[in-house]
Structures are given as structure tokens and as C-alpha cells.
N, C-alpha and C positions, 0 to 999 in steps of 0.2 A: 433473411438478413438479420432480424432480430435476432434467431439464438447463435448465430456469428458472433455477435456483438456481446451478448450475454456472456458466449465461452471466452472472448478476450477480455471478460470485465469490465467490459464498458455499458454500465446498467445503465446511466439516465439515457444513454441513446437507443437501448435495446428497447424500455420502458418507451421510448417515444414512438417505434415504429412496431411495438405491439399495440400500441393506443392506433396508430394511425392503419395498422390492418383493420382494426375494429370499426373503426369508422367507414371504410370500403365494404364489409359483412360480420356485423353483431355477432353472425353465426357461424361465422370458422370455428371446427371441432378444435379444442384444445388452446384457442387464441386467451382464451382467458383465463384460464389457471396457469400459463405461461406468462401471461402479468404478473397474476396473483403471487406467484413465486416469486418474481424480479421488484415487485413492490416487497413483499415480507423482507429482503435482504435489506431493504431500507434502516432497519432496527427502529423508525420512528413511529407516534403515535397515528398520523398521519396518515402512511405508510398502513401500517396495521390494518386502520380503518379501510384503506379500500383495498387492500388484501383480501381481506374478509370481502367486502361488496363485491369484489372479481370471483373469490370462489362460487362466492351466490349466483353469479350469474352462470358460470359453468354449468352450475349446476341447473340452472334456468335451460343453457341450450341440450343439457344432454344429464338428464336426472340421475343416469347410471355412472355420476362420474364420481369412480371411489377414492379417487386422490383429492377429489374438492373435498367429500365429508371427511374426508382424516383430519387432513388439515385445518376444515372448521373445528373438528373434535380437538385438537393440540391449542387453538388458539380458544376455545370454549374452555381447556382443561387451565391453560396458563393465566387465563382470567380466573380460577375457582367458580366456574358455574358447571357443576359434577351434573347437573341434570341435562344441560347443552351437551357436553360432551358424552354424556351417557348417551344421549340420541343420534350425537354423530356418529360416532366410532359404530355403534350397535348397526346402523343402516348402511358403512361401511362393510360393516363383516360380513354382512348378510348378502352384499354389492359382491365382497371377494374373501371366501374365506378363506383365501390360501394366503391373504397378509400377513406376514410377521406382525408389520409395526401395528397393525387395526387391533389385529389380538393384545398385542401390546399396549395399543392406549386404549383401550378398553378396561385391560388390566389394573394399570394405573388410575382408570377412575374408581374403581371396583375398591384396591386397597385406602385410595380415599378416603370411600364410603365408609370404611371402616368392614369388607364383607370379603377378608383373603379367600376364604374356600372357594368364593365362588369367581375368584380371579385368577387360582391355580391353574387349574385346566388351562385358561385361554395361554397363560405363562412354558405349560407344555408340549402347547402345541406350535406355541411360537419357534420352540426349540425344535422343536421336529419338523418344520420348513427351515429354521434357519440357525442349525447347531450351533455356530458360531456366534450368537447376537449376546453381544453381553451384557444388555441391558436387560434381555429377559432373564439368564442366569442371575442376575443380581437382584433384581427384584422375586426372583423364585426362592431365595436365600433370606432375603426381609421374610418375606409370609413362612419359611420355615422357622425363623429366628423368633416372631412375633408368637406364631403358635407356642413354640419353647419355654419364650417367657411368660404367658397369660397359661398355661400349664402346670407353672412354676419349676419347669425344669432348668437347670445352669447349662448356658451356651456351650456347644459342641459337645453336649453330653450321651447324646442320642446315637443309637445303633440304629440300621435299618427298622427290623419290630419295633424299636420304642417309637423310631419316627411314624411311623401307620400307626401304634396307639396313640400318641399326643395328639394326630390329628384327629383321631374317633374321641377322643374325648375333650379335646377343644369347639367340634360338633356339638357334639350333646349338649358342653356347656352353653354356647352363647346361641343354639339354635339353626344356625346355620345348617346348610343341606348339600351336597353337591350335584350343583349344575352343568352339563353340558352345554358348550359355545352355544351349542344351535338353540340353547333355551334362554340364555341370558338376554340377549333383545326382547321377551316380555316377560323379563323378572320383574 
């Protein structure tokens, strides 16, 4: 009855009769980050806060649930705590590495961090589950853009060969090494 009500937009009733399935068993698979989602659309602080305490709990009945860590990783990322969200998304990917968006907000903590190289890969491999995501194209385009400039090359200058040298030698300079996804959860 709840996501009836969710699909006609009718959230504070949907929100009501997710509370009151939880109250009949804590432990329905999915009863809580099906909250957790209908509270976030709230946009209030309020809201937020027990967004978050729902996903926590999801993840309380069923630890392999990779949509609660994403989503605490988006809400740890929108806060600026790069090291939350580095541990969410990270235990996401690991949950499913075939996520676009994990790879993706992972990515985003990574450039952050200030550490593109090692946010590329996850940015390509986004695209290779989901060619069409333009938010990884666009951020694949900043870390090319950033490498350009701390190279000192002028925008849209680069050929393929230059683009593979600016990156070996944007490497070198600031140290950076290329990681594999499957290595960045214990970078």
C-alpha cells in the first residue's frame, strides 16, 4: 500500500504506513530504506536526519544492502565528510561492482580528495556499465581538463598521444599511481 501511495505522491501517507509496517516487523527486507527514500524527498533537516537513521537500520537488518551504503555515501559526500563517504561508497562497490552510481560517488570523493588518477578508472568503468551516464562523462572531462591545466597545457590542446603523455607526466609530478577499483577501498 505504501509504494501506491509513494507512486501517486502521496508521501506523508506513504511515510505513515512504512512507519506502521515497521512497527508489525522491524525486519521486513527493504521496509527501510523504502522510508529512508520517502523521508530524503522531504528536503528538510529533519527529514535528512532520519533518512540517514532508516538507512542505518537497513543496513542493521541486511548488511549487504548496497543502496543504503550509496546513499549514506551521497549524504556523508553532501555533508563534506570525504572520509564517510570514502567508507560508504568503498563498501558499496565492493557490495556491487557493477554500480554505475558507487563507481561514480566514489569518484567524486576521490576528485575531492584532490586524487583524479585514481578516480579515472572508477569514472570508466562507470561508462562501460552505463555509456550513456553524463555525469560520469562530465566529470571524466574535469580530471582531463585539471590534468591539462596542472601540466600547463591550454584547454582542448591535446591529441590522443599528448592526452596519455599529460597523464604520465601529471603522475610523476604530484605522485599519484594508478589504481584499480578493486584496490581503492584500501587505498
Amino acid at each position: 500500500m505504501a509504494h501506491e501511495l509513494a507512486k501517486r505522491g502521496n508521501t506523508a501517507e506513504a511515510i505513515e504506513n512504512y512507519r506502521a509496517a515497521l512497527k508489525l516487523d522491524p525486519q521486513l527486507p527493504g521496509i527501510h530504506f523504502e522510508l529512508a527514500e520517502m523521508l530524503n524527498t522531504l528536503a528538510t533537516a529533519e527529514g535528512s536526519q532520519e533518512a540517514e537513521s532508516e538507512y542505518r537500520s537497513a543496513l542493521a537488518v541486511n548488511p549487504r544492502d548496497e543502496q543504503s551504503e550509496r546513499r549514506l555515501g551521497d549524504m556523508a559526500l553532501q555533508a563534506s565528510d570525504l572520509q564517510k563517504a570514502f567508507e560508504h561508497y568503498s563498501r558499496a562497490l565492493q557490495l556491487q561492482p557493477h554500480d554505475p552510481e558507487a563507481n561514480i560517488g566514489l569518484a567524486k570523493v576521490l576528485m575531492s580528495r584532490d586524487e583524479p588518477l585514481k578516480a579515472e578508472p572508477l569514472l570508466q568503468r562507470a561508462l562501460q556499465l552505463d555509456p550513456a551516464n553524463a555525469v560520469a562523462h562530465y566529470r571524466l572531462s574535469a580530471i582531463n581538463e585539471m590534468v591539462r591545466r596542472r601540466v600547463g597545457l591550454r584547454p582542448g590542446s591535446l591529441h590522443r598521444e599528448d592526452h596519455r603523455n599529460a597523464h604520465h607526466i601529471y603522475r610523476h609530478r604530484s605522485g599519484q599511481n594508478h589504481l584499480s577499483p578493486g584496490r581503492i577501498g584500501r587505498a
